[in-house]
C-alpha positions in Angstrom: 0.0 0.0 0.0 3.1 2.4 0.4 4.1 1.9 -2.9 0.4 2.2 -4.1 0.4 5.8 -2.5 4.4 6.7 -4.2 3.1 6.0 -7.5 2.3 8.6 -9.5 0.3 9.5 -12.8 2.9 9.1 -14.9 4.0 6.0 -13.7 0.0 4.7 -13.8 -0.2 6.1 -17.5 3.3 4.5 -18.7 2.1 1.1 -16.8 -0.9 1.0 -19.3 1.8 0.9 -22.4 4.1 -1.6 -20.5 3.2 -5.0 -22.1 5.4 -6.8 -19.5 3.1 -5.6 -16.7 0.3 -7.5 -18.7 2.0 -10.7 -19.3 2.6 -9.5 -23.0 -1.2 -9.0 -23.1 -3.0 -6.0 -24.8 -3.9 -3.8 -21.2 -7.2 -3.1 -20.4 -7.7 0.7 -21.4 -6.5 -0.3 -25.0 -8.6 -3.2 -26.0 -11.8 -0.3 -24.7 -9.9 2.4 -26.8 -9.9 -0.4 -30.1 -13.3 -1.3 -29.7 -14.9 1.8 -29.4 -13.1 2.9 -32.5 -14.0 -0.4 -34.2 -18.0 -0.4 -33.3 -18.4 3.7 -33.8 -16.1 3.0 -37.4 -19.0 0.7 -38.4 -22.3 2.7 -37.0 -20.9 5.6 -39.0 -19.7 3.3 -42.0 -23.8 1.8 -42.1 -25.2 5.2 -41.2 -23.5 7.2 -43.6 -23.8 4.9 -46.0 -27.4 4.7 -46.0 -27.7 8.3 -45.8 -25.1 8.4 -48.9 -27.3 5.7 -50.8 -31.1 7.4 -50.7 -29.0 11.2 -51.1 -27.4 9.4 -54.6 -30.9 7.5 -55.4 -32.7 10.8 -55.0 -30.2 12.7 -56.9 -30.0 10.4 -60.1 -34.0 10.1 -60.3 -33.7 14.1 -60.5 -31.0 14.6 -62.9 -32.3 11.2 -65.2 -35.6 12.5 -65.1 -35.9 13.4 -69.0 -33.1 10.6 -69.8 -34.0 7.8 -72.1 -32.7 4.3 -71.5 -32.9 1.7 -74.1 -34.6 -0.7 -71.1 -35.8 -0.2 -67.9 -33.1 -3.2 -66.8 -30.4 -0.4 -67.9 -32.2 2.2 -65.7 -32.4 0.0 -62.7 -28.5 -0.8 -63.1 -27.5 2.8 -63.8 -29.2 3.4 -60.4 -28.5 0.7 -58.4 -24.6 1.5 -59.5 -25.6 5.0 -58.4 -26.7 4.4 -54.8 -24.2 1.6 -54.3 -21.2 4.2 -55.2 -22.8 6.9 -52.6 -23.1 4.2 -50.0 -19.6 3.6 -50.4 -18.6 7.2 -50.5 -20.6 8.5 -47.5 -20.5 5.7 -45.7 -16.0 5.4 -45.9 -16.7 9.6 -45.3 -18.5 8.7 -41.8 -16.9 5.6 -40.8 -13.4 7.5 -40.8 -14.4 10.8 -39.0 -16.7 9.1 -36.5 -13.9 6.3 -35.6 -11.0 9.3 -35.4 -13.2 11.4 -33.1 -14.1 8.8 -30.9 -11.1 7.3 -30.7 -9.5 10.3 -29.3 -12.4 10.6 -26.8 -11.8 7.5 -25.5 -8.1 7.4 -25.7 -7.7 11.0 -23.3 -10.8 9.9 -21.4 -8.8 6.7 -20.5 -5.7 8.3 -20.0 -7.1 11.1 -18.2 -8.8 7.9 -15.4 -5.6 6.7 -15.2 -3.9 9.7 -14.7 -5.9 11.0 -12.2 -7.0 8.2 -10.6 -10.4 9.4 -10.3 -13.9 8.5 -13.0 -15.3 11.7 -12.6 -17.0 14.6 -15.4 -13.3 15.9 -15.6 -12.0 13.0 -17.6 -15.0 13.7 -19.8 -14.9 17.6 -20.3 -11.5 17.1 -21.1 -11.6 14.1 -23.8 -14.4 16.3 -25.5 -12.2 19.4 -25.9 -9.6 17.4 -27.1 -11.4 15.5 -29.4 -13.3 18.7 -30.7 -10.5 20.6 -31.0 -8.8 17.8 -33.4 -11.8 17.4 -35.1 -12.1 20.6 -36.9 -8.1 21.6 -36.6 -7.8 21.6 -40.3 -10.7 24.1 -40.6 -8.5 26.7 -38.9 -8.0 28.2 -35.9 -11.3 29.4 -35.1 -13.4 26.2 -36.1 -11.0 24.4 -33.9 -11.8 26.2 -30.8 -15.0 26.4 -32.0 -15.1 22.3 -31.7 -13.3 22.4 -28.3 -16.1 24.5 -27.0 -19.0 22.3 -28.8 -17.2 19.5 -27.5 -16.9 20.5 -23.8 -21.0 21.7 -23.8 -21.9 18.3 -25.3 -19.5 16.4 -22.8 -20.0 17.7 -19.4 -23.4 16.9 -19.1 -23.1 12.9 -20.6 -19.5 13.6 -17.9 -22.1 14.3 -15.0 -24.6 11.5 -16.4 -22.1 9.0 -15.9 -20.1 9.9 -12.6 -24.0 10.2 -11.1 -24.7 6.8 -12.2 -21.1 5.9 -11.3 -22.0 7.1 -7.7 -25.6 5.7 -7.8 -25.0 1.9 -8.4 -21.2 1.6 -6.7 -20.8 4.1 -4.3 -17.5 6.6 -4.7 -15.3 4.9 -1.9 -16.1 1.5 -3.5 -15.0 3.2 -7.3 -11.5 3.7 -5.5 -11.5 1.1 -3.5 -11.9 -1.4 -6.7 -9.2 0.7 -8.8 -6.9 0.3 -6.0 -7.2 -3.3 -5.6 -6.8 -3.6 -9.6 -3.5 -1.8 -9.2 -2.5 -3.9 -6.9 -3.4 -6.9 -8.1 -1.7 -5.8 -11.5 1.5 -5.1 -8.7 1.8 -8.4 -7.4 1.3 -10.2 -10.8 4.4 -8.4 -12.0 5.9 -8.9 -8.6 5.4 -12.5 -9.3 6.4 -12.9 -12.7 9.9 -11.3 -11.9 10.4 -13.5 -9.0 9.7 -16.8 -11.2 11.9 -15.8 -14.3 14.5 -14.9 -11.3 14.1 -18.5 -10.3 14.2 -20.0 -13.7 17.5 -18.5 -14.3 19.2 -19.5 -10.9 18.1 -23.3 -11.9 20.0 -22.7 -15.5 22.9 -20.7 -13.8 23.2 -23.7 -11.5 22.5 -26.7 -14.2 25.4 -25.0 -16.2 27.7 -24.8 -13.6 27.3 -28.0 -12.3 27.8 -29.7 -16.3 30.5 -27.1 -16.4 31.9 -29.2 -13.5 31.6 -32.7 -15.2 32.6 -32.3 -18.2 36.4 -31.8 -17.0 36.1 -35.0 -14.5 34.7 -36.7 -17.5 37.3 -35.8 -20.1 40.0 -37.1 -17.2 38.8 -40.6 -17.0 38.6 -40.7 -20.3 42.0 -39.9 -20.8 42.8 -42.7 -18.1 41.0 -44.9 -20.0 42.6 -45.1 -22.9 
């Protein structure tokens, strides 16, 4: 518990990034961080993609209105080709934005736990400045801080949402008390990995020395032998 209380947020943050902490497993806060990216990537891929398909569908019947096909099986394909290229175009357009954004939401809102050892409407005020600042950074200055404003409006409330339900169902001494014991649970499991790789390479040290040792004895009664 002394070394629990030394630690600081640096040292909680670099931990995260430290495979050999995790048994050369991907940590926690990264597999969140890759999911959220992965499912958001998707909603916006299908969403924008649908939206991309009727906008294209919509806009073909419009501009083909007068056109003359030679068959109503060449309208239908000129069409379908149509919607299915909008799909694709909107929906790539809204999976990519949607996965960046949230993926830098996440990834400061993690970091920002872990740093700060505390799940409060902090971590999220900050991950949606971030995030809406980045978001719009190419626009220029002023529709960058334009999106870190937006971004802090629209996260402190779904912040204050969550650390009330947070508080609600576990209770804000049980929150700590269950990221305490995590850390030290993740502690003693590196604790415990360095004290059995320190064990495995006494027993080698030892087995070398000791064929080390034979081999000479060996080589002399051989020589005897003969």
């Amino acid at each position: 518990m002394a070394a629990a209380s030394e630690e600081t947020g640096w040292d909680r943050v670099k931990s995260v990034f430290d495979l050999r902490r995790h048994h050369r497993t991907v940590p926690e806060e990264i597999q969140t961080i890759s999911q959220t990216v992965l499912v958001t990537s998707l909603g916006g891929l299908v969403l924008g993609g649908l939206i991309g398909a009727r906008k294209a569908g919509d806009q073909f019947i419009i501009m083909h209105s007068n056109s003359k096909f030679s068959s109503v099986m060449q309208a239908q394909r000129e069409l379908h080709s149509s919607t299915i290229f909008g799909f694709v175009r909107h929906g790539c357009r809204w999976g990519w934005k949607m996965g960046l954004f949230t993926g830098i939401f996440s990834g400061i809102l993690n970091l920002c736990t872990v740093y700060r050892d505390k799940d409060d409407a902090l971590n999220y005020v900050a991950a949606g400045a971030v995030a809406g600042g980045c978001s719009r950074v190419l626009y220029g200055v002023k529709p960058a801080i334009g999106g870190t404003v937006i971004g802090v409006l629209l996260s402190l409330p779904f912040g204050l949402v969550m650390q009330g339900l947070s508080y609600a169902l576990v209770g804000k001494e049980k929150l700590k008390e269950m990221r305490r014991e995590a850390a030290d649970k993740r502690r003693l499991e590196w604790d415990q990995q360095q004290a059995n790789t320190s064990v495995v390479i006494s027993d080698l040290e030892k087995e070398l020395v000791s064929l080390s040792d034979q081999s000479p004895s060996q080589d002399v009664r051989g020589l005897k032998d003969t």
